[in-house]
C-alpha positions in Angstrom: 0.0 0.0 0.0 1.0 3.4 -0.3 -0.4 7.2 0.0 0.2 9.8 -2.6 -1.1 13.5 -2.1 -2.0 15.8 -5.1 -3.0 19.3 -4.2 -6.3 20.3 -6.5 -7.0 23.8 -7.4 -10.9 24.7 -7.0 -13.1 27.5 -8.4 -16.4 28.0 -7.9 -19.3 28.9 -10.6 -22.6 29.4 -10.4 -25.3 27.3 -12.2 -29.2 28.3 -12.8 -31.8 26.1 -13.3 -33.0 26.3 -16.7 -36.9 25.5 -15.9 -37.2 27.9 -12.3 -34.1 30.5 -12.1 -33.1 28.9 -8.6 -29.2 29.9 -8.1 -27.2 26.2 -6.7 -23.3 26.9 -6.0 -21.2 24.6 -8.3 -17.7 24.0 -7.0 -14.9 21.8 -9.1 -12.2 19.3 -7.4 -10.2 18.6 -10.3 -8.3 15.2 -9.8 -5.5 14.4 -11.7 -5.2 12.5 -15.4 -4.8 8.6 -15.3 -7.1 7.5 -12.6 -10.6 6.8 -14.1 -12.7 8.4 -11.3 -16.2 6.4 -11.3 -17.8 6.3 -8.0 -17.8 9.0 -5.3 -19.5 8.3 -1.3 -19.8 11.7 0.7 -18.4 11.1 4.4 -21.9 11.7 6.7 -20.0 14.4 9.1 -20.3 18.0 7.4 -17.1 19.2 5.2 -15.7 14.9 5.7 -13.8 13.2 3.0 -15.5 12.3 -0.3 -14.4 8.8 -0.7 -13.4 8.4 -4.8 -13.2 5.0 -6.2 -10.2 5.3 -9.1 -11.3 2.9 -11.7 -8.3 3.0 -13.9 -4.9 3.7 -11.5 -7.1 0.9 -9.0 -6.8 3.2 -5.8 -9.2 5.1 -3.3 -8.9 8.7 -3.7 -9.8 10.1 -0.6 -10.8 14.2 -1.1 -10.2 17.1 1.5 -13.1 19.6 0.7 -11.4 21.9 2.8 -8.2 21.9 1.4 -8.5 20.4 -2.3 -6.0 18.1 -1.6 -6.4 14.5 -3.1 -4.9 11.4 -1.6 -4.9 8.1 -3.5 -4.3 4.9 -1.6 -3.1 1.5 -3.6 -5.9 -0.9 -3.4 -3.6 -4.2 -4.5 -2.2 -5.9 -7.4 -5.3 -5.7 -10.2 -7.3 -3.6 -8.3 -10.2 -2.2 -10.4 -12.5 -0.7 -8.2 -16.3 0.4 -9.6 -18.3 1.3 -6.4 -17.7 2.8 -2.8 -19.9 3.1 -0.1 -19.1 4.0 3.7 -20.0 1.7 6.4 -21.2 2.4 10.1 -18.1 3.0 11.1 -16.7 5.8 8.2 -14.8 3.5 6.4 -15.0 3.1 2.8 -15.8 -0.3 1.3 -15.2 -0.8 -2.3 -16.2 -3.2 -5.1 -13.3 -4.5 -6.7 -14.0 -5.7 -10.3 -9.9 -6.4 -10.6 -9.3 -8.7 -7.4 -13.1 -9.7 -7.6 -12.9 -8.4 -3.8 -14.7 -6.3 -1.5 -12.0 -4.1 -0.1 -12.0 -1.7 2.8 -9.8 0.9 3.8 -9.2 1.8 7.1 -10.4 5.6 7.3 -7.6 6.7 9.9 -4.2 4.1 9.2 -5.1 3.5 5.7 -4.8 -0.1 5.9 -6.6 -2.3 3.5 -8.3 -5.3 4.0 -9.8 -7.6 1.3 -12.3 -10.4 1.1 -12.0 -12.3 -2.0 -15.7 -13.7 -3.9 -15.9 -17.9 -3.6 -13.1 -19.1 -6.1 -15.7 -20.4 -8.4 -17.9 -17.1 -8.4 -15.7 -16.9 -11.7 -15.1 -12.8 -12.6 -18.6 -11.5 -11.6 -17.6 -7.7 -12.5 -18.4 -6.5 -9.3 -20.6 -3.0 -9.2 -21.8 -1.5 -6.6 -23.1 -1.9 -3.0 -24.9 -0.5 -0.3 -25.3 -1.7 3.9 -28.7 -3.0 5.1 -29.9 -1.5 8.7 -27.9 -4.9 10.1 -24.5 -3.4 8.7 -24.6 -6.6 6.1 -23.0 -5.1 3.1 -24.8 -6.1 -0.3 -23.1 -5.9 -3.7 -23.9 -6.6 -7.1 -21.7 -7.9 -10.3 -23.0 -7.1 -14.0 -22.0 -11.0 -14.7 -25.6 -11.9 -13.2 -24.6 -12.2 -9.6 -25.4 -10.3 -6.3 -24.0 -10.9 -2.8 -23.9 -10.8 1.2 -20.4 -10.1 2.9 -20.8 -9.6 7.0 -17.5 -7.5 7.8 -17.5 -8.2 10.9 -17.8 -12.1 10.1 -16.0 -12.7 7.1 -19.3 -14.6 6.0 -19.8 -14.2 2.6 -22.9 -15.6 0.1 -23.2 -15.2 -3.5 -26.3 -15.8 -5.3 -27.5 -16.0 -9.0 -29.7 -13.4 -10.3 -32.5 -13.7 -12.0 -32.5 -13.6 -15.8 -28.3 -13.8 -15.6 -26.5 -10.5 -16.5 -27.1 -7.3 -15.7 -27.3 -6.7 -12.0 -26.1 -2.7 -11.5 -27.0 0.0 -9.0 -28.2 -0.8 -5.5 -30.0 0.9 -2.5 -31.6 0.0 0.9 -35.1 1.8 1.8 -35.2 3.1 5.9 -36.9 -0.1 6.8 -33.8 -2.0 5.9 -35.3 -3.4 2.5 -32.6 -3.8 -0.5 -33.3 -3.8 -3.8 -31.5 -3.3 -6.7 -31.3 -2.4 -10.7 -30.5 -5.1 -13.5 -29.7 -3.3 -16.4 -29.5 -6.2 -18.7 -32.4 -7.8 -17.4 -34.2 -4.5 -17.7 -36.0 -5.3 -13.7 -35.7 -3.9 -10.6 -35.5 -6.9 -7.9 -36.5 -6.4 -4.3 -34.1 -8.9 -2.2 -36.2 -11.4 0.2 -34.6 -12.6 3.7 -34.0 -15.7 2.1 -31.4 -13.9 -0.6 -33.6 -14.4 -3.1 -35.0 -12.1 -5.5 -38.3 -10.9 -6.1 -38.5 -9.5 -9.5 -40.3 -6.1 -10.1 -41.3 -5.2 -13.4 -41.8 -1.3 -14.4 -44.3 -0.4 -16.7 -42.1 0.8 -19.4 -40.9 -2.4 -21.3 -36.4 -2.8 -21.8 -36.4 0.7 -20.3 -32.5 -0.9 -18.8 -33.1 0.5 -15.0 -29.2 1.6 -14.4 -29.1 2.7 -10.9 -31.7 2.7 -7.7 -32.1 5.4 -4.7 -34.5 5.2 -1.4 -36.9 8.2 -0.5 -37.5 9.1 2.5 -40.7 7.2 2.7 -39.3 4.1 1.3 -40.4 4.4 -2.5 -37.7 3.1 -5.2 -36.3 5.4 -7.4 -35.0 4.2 -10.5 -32.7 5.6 -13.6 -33.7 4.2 -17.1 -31.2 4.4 -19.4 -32.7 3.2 -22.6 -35.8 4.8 -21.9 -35.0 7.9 -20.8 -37.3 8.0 -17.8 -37.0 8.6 -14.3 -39.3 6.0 -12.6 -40.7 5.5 -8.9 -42.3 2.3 -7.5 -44.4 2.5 -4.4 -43.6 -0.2 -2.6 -46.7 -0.8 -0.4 -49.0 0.1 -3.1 -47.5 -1.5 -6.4 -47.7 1.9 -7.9 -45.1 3.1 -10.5 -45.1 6.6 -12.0 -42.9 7.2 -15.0 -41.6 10.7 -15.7 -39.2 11.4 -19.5 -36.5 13.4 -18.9 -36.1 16.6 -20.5 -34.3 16.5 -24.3 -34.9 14.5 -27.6 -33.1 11.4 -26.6 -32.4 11.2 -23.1 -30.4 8.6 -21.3 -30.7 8.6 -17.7 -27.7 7.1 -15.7 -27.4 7.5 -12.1 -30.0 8.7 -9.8 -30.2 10.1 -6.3 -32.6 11.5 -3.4 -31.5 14.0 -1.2 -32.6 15.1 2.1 -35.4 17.2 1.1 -36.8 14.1 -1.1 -35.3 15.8 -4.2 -34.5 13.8 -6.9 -31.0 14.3 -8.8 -30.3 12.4 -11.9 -27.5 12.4 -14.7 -28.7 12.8 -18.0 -25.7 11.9 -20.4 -27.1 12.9 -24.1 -27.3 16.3 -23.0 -24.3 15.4 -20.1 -26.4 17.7 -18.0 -27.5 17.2 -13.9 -31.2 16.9 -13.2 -33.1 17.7 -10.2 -36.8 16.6 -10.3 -39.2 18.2 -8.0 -41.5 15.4 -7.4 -44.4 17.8 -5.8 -44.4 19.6 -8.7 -43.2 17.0 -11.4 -40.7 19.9 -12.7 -37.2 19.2 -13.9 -34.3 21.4 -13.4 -31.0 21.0 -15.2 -27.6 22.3 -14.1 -23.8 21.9 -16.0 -20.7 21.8 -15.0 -17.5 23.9 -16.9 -17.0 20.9 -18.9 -18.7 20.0 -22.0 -18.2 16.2 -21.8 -18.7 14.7 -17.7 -20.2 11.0 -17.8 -21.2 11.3 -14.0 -21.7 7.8 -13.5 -23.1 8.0 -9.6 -24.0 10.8 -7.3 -24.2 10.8 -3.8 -24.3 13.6 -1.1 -25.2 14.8 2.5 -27.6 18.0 4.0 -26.9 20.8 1.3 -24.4 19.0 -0.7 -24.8 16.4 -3.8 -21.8 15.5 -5.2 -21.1 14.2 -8.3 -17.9 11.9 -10.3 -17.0 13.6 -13.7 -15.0 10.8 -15.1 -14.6 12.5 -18.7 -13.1 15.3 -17.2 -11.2 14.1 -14.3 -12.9 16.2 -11.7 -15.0 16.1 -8.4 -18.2 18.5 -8.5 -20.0 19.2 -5.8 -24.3 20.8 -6.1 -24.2 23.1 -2.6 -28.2 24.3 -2.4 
């Protein structure tokens, strides 16, 4: 393992809402060349490390939003890390496509500690994961499995999911209910207490639900990215609503509620941030300095959403 600090410049801009005129602060972390930022998992504490998971250099970047600095810790030989989420404790646990691991990294020494999939899981291009109420962490692997690991166990459980590849983005409701997004599989699947899945169909038929995020009162949000929609499913009714994103030929990617029950989405064709009022059922869009951003994930904390620009090697953060 090592540690490697990189001092970011920052500047801040100042985005409006095309639809409603509201002013958000927009301020840029830029990250340096090489590392293939992909996933980002804002620390709980206000002005706390964003954790970054470097895809392509296969290290945690850890930011200082104070300072700008970025520090990159070596995840192991292979490492190609897609998600990171932080557990109970602050520490950041990562999916490890490369050493088909989940990894975690000791918030204060660094240290890193892996637990390798079953040997014959076979490469199960690990995605992305999220911890139940229990502090079970669940993960998912585009190969057509999802999985169990206990941390403080070393148990582990990997299970097929239904209708093979595709298994993506992944979220737990306040009750402690998981469910998740198959892509390929075009379903969103609710996971039962016996790991299985129950399979959930939205209206919208191949719509390729991308990524899932919790509400406040438990409904599923859920980024299509062939359709173009943003979609919610009511759990304790059955009821879905279906809203298109703004633009000719959306693609919605990532998608995630905030603390006011917001909804933020990434919209790639016009590689522009959403945020869906769903009181109103108005859209807002807001852009970054860069033209091209692929902001594959968003997460964020009170006031904050931030946001992984892996075309243009930068950290943005959305301060409302």
């Amino acid at each position: 393992m090592y540690n490697n600090m990189w001092k970011c410049l920052t500047f801040v801009l100042c985005a409006f809402a095309a639809s409603a005129g509201a002013q958000v602060r927009v301020q840029e972390y830029p990250v340096p060349p090489g590392h293939g930022v992909h996933d980002v998992w804002a620390d709980a504490n206000p002005g706390g490390p964003i954790w970054i998971s470097a895809q392509r250099s296969g290290n945690l970047g850890i930011l200082d939003p104070k300072s700008g600095k970025v520090e990159f810790v070596k995840l192991g030989t292979g490492s190609s890390p897609h998600g990171v989420v932080a557990g109970d404790d602050g520490a950041p646990f990562l999916t490890d496509g490369g050493q088909n691991a989940i990894v975690r990294v000791d918030p204060k020494t660094r240290a890193v500690k892996r637990w390798p999939l079953p040997a014959d899981s076979g490469y199960t291009n690990l995605n992305t994961a999220i911890f139940d109420k229990k502090g079970v962490h669940w993960f998912t692997g585009q190969s057509g499995i999802y999985g169990r690991l206990d941390p403080r166990t070393g148990d582990m459980k990997v299970f097929e999911a239904p209708k093979g590849r595709g298994p993506y983005g992944i979220h737990a409701t306040p009750d402690g209910s998981v469910y998740y997004a198959s892509l390929a599989g075009s379903f969103v699947g609710k996971i039962n207490p016996d790991g299985s899945t129950r399979v959930i169909q939205p209206p919208t038929p191949r719509q390729g639900a991308r990524r899932v995020w919790s509400d406040s009162k438990g409904h599923i949000w859920v980024a299509e990215w062939n359709s173009g929609n943003l979609s919610r499913y009511e759990p304790a009714t059955g009821k879905w609503s279906v809203w298109r994103a703004p633009g000719d030929d959306p693609h919605v990617y990532a998608v995630y509620v905030d603390e006011t029950d917001k909804v933020w989405a990434s919209e790639w064709s016009a590689q522009a941030m959403l945020r869906f009022d769903p009181v109103t059922e108005r859209f807002e869009s807001f852009r970054s300095s860069s033209r091209n951003t692929n902001v594959r994930q968003i997460h964020g904390r009170k006031g904050e959403v931030w946001t992984p620009e892996s075309a243009a090697d930068k950290i943005v953060v959305y301060r409302y």
